[in-house]
C-alpha positions as CSV (number, residue, x, y, z in Angstrom):
1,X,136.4,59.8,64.3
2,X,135.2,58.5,60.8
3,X,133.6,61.4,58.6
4,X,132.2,61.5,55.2
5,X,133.9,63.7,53.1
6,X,136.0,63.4,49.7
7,X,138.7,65.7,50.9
8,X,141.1,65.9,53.4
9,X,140.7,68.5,56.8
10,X,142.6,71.5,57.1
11,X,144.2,70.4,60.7
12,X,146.2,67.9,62.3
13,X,146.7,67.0,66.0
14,X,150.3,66.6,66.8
15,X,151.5,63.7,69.1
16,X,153.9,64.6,71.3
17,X,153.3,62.5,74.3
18,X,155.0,59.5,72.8
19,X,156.2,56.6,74.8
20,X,159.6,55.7,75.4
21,X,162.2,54.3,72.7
22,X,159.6,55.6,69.4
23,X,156.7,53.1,70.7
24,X,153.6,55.3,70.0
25,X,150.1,54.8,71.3
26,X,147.2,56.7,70.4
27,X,145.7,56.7,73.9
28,X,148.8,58.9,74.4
29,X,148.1,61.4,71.7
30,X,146.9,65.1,72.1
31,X,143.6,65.5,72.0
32,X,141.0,68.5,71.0
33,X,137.6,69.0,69.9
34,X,136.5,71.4,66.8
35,X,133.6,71.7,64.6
36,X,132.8,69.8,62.2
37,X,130.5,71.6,60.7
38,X,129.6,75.4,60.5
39,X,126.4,77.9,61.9
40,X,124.8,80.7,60.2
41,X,122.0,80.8,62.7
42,X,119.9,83.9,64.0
43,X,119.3,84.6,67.5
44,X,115.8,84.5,69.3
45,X,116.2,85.8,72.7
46,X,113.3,83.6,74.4
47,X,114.8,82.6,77.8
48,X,113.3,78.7,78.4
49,X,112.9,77.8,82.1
50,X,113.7,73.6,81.6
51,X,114.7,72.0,78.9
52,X,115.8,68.3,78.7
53,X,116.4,65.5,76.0
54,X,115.5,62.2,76.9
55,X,117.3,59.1,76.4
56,X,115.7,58.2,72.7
57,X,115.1,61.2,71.6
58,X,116.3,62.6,68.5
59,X,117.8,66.3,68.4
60,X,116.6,66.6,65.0
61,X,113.2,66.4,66.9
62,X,114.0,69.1,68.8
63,X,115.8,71.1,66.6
64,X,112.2,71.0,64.6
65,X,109.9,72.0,67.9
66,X,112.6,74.8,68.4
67,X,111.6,75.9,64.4
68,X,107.8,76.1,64.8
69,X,108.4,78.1,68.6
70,X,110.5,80.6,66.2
71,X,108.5,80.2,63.0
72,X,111.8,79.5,61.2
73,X,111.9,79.5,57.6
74,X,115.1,77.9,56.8
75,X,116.2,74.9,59.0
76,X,118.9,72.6,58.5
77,X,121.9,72.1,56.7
78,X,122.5,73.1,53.3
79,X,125.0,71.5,50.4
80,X,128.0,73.0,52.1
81,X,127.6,71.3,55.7
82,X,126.4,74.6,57.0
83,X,123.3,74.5,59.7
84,X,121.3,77.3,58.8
85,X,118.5,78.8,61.0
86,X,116.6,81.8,59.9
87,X,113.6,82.5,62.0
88,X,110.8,85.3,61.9
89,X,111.1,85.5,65.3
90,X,114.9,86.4,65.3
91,X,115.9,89.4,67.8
92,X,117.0,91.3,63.9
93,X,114.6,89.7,61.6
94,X,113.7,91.9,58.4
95,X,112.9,90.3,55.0
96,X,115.2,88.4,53.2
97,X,117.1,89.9,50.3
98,X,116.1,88.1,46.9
99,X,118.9,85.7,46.2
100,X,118.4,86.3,42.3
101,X,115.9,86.6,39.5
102,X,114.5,83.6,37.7
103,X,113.4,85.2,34.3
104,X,113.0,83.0,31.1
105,X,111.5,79.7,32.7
106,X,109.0,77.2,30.7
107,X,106.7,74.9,32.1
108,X,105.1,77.2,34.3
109,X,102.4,76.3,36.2
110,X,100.3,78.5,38.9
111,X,97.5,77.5,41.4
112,X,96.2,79.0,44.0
113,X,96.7,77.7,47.6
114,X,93.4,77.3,49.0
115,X,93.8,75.1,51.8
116,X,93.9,77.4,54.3
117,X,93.4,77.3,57.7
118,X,90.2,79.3,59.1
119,X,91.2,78.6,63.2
120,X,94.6,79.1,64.8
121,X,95.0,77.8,67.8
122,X,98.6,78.4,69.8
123,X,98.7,76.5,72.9
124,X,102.1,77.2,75.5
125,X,103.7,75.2,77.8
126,X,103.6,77.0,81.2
127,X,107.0,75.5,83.5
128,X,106.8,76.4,87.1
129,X,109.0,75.7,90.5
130,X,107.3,75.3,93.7
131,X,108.5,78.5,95.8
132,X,110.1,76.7,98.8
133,X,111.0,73.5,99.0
134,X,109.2,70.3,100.3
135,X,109.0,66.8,100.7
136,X,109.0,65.1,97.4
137,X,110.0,61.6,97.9
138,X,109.6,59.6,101.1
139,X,111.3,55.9,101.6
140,X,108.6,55.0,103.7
141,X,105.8,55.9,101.6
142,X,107.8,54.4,98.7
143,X,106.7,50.8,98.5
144,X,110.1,49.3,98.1
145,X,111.1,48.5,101.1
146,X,109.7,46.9,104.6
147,X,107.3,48.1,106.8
148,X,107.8,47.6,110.3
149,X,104.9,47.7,113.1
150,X,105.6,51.0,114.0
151,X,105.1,52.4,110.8
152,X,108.8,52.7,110.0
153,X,112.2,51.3,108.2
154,X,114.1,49.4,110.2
155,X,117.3,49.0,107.5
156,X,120.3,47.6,108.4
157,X,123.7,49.0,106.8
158,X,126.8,47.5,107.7
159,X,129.9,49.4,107.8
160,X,131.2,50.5,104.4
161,X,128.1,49.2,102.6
162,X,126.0,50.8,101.0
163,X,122.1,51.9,100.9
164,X,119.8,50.8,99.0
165,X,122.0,48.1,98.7
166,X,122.7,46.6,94.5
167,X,122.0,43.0,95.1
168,X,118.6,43.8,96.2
169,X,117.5,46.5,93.9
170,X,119.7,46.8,91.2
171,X,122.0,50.0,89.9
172,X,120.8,52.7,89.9
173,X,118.3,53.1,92.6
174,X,115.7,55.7,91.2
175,X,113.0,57.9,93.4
176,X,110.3,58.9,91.9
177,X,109.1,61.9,92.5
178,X,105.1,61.3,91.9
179,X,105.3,58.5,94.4
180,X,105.7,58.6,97.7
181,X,105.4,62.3,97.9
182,X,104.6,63.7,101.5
183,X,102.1,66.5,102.6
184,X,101.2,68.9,105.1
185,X,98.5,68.1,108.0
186,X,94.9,68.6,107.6
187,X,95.3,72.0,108.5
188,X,98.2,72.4,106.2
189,X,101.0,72.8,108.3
190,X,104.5,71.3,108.3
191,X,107.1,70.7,110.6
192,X,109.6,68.2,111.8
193,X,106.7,65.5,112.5
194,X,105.8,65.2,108.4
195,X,108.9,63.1,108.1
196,X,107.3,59.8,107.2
197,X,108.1,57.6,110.2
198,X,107.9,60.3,112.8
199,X,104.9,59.7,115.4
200,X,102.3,61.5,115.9
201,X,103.0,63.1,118.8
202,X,102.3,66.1,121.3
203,X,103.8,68.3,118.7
204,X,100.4,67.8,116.7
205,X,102.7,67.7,113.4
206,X,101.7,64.2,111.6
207,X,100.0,62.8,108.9
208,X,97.6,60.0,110.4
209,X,97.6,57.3,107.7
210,X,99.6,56.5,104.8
211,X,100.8,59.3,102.9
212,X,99.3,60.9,100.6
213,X,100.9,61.6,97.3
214,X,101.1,64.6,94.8
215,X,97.8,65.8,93.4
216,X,98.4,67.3,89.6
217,X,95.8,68.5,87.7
218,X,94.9,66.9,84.3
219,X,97.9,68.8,81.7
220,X,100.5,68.7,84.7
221,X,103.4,66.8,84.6
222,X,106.9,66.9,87.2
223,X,109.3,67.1,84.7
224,X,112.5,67.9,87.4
225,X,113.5,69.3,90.6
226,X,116.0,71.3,92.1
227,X,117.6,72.5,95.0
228,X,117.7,69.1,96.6
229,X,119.0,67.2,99.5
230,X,118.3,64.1,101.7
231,X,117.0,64.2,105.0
232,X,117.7,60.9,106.9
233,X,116.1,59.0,110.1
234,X,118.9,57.3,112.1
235,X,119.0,55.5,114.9
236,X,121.4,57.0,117.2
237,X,121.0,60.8,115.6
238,X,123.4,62.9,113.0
239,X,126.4,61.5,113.9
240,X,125.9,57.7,112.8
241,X,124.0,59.7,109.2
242,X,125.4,57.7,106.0
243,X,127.3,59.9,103.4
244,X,126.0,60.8,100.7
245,X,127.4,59.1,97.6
246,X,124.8,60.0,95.1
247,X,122.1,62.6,94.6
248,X,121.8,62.7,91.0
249,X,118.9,65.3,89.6
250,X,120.0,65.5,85.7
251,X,119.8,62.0,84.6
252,X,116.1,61.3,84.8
253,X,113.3,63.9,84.4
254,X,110.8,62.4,86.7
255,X,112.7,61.1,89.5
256,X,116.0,61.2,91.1
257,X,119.4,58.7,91.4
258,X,120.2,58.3,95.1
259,X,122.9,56.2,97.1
260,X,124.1,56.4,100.6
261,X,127.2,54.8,102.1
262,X,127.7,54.4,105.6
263,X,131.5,55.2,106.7
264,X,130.9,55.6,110.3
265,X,132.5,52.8,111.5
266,X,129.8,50.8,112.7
267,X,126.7,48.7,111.8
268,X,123.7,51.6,111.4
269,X,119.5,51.1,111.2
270,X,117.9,53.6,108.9
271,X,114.6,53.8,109.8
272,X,113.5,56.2,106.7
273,X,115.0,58.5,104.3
274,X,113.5,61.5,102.4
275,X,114.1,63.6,99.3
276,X,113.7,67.2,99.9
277,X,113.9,69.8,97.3
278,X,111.7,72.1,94.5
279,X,109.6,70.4,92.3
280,X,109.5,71.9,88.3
281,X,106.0,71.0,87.0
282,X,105.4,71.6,83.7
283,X,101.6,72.4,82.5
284,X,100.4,72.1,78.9
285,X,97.4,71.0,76.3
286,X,94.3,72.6,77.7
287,X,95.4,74.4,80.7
288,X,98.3,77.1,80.6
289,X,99.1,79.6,77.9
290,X,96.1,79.1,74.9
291,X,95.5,81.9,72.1
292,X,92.0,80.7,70.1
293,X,91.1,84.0,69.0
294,X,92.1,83.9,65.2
295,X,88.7,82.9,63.4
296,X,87.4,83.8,59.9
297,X,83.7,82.5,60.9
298,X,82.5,83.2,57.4
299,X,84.9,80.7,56.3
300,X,84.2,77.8,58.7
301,X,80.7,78.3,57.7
302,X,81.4,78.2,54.1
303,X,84.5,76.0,54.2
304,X,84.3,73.7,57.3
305,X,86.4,73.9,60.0
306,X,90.3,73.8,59.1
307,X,91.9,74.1,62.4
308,X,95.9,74.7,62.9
309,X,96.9,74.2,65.9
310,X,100.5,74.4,66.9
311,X,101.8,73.5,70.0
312,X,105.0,72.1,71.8
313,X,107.6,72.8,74.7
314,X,109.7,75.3,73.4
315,X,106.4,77.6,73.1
316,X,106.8,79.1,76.9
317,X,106.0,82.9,76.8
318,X,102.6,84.6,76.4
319,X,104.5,87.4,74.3
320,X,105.7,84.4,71.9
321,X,102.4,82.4,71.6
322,X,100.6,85.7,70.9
323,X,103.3,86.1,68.2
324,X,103.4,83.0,66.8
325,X,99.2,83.1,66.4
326,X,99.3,86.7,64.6
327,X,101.8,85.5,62.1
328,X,100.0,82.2,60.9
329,X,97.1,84.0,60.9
330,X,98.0,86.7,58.2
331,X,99.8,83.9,56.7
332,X,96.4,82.0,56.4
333,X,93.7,84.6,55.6
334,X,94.9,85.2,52.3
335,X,95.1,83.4,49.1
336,X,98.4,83.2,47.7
337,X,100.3,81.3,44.9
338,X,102.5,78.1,44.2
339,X,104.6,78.0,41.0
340,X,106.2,75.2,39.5
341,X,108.6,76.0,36.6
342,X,111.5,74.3,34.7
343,X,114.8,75.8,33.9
344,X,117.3,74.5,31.3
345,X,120.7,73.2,33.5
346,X,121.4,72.2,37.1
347,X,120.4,74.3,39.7
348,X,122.4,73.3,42.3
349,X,122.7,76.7,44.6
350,X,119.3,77.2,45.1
351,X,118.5,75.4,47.8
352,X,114.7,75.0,50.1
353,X,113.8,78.2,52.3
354,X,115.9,80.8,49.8
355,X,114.2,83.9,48.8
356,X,114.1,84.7,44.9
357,X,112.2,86.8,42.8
358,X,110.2,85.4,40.0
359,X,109.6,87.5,36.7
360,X,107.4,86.1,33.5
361,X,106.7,88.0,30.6
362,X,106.3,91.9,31.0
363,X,103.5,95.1,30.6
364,X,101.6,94.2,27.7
365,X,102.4,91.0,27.6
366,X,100.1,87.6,28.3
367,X,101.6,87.1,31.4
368,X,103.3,89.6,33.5
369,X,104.4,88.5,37.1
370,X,106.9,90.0,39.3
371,X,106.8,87.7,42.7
372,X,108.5,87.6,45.8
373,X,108.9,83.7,46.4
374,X,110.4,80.9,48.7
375,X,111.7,78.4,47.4
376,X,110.1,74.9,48.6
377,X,111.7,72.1,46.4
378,X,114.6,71.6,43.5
379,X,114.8,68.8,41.7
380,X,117.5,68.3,39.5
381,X,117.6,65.6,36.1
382,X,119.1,65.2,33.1
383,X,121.0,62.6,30.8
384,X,124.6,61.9,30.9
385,X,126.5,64.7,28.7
386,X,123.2,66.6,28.8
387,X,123.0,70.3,30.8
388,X,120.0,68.7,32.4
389,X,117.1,70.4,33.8
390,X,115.8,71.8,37.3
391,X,111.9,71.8,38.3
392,X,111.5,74.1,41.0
393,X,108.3,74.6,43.5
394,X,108.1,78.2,45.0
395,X,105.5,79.9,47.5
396,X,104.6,83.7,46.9
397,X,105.4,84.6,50.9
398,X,103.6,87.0,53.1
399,X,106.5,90.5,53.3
400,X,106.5,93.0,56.0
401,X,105.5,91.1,58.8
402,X,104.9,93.6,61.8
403,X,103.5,92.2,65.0
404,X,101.0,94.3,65.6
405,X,97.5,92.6,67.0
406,X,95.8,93.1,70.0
407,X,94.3,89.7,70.3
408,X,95.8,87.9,73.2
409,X,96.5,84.7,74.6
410,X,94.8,84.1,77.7
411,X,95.9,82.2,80.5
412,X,93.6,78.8,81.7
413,X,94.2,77.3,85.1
414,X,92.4,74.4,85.7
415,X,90.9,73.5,89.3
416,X,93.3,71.0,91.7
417,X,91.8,67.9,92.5
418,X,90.6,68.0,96.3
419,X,92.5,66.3,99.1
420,X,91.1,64.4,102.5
């Protein structure tokens, strides 16, 4: 492993597995793992029901969503290769200690921060998993393969091959789970007859048709499933069933990897296969958790409307989105300050999201502040041979936060679509 760095680590990996008469090899070496970087995080108890990243997706992405769900004021790492995380939301959170005191600084300039918002809005992702389990993916009902007369599969494996065979459809072979997805009766029951393929019979268990696939309302997604298993339609009964090579639920969010191989000896006819298991559907936007209630109406009158609306999947509790609302909304109702000052020399351990306290002038003097600031940028200049200079942005930051309003988030559940 290549790093950037312009000294040398402080460990070594011995190689003791050498090969015969002194010939080395690295794939023979020891091998360990070990940070290469350090964490001075805090911890924010919010236990998440699903989480996934997806092929293409950045974990800086994440790492971002998961510092607005925690209204983090520090994130990332800082000019020692140290990830730091400080969050208002941390199980211990009490106001930063004031790193230093910037006193004697020229250039100063104030203005007041008046774009404000007027209208929080906090929406929450709301992640369910269907109680029992059910029929989520049906060969039959699929699409991919042949019909026969009869309304079923009529497959043929031969002996060690395997199903759906790689020649036809390619590796790997991937079930969707908003396809194909089975359903009780009219009169919502279920039984051994709503296996796609079964007939409708004297049981009265059935679905007359083609079947019908999973209705989600608008803000619903199937982002996984769970407890899962494959429930097969053989000619001849359980004992000619293929074996099950490949159920893979992890890989994909919407659908899973499957493979059969038939090792019993003979040629066997699947006439359909299903995918049985617990859907996790994840609801978001304009249904589930919403808190709206944070308006200065005066404001939007005067002003216009200046909305801030903050929402993504690592928001998942009512007790967070209500927390997350109250906080932005103090944050926003008041007018506070932005300084901009210069200070002779390089600056170099103050660093974006430190706490410092600013002091100009004095009692009695033309100017006489004594602020409580965040840092929000340091730029550092100068000439070669020169001490340089630093110009440095701060906020004036909202202190004592205290969670304590009774406006809550309500919860909005849309109607489901209807069914024939």
């Amino acid at each position: 492993m290549l790093t950037q760095s312009d000294r040398a680590y402080e460990w070594f990996v011995l190689n003791d597995n050498d090969g015969a008469a002194g010939d080395e090899s690295a794939d023979d070496a020891d091998y360990s793992t070990y940070d290469t970087h350090g964490f001075a995080v805090d911890v924010v108890t919010i236990q998440h029901g699903w989480a996934r990243i997806e092929p293409g997706d950045t974990p800086w992405d994440h790492i971002k969503d998961l510092a607005q769900a925690c209204i983090a004021y520090k994130c990332g790492f800082n000019e020692c290769g140290v990830f730091i995380f400080r969050a208002i939301l941390g199980d211990t959170f009490s106001d930063p200690a004031s790193m230093e005191t910037i006193t004697a600084a020229r250039d100063i300039t104030a203005i007041l921060q008046t774009e404000r918002a007027n209208k929080i809005l906090v929406q929450g992702t709301y992640i369910t998993i269907t109680a029992t389990p059910r029929y989520i993916w049906a060969a039959a009902r699929s699409g991919a393969f042949i019909m026969q007369n009869d309304g079923r599969l009529a497959e043929v494996v031969a002996n060690g091959a395997t199903w759906p065979p790689s020649a036809t459809y390619g590796s790997p072979f991937l079930c969707r789970y908003d396809f194909g997805i089975v359903q009780p009766d009219r009169r919502g029951r279920t039984g051994p007859g709503t296996i796609p393929g079964a007939p409708v019979s004297a049981t009265g268990f059935g679905v007359s048709g083609p079947g019908r696939t999973q209705q989600l309302i608008d803000g619903q997604e199937i982002i996984g499933a769970t407890n899962a298993s494959l429930s097969q339609v053989v000619d001849g009964g359980t004992p000619n069933f293929l074996t099950v090579t490949t159920l893979d639920l992890t890989t994909y969010a919407n659908g899973a990897v499957i493979l059969l191989t038939n090792s019993t000896g003979a040629q066997r006819t699947i006439r359909d296969v299903v995918l049985y298991g617990k859907l996790v559907i994840k609801t978001t936007g304009t249904v589930g958790f919403v808190h709206d209630s944070f308006v200065d109406w005066d404001r939007v009158e005067a002003e216009g409307e200046h909305v801030l609306q903050i929402v993504n999947d690592y928001i998942i509790t009512k007790a967070q989105v209500e927390k997350i609302a109250n906080w932005h909304w103090k944050y926003n109702k008041d007018v506070r300050h932005q300084y901009r000052i210069t200070k002779s020399g390089a600056w170099y351990h103050l660093e974006p999201g430190d706490t410092v306290t600013l002091t100009i002038g004095g009692a009695g003097q033309e100017e006489n502040i004594s602020a409580t600031c965040r840092i929000v940028s340091v730029q550092n200049e100068g000439m070669a041979g020169s001490l340089g200079q630093s110009t440095i942005v701060l906020d004036e930051i909202m202190e004592g936060f205290v969670y304590d309003s009774t406006a809550l988030a309500r919860f909005v559940a849309a109607s489901m679509r209807g069914t024939n």
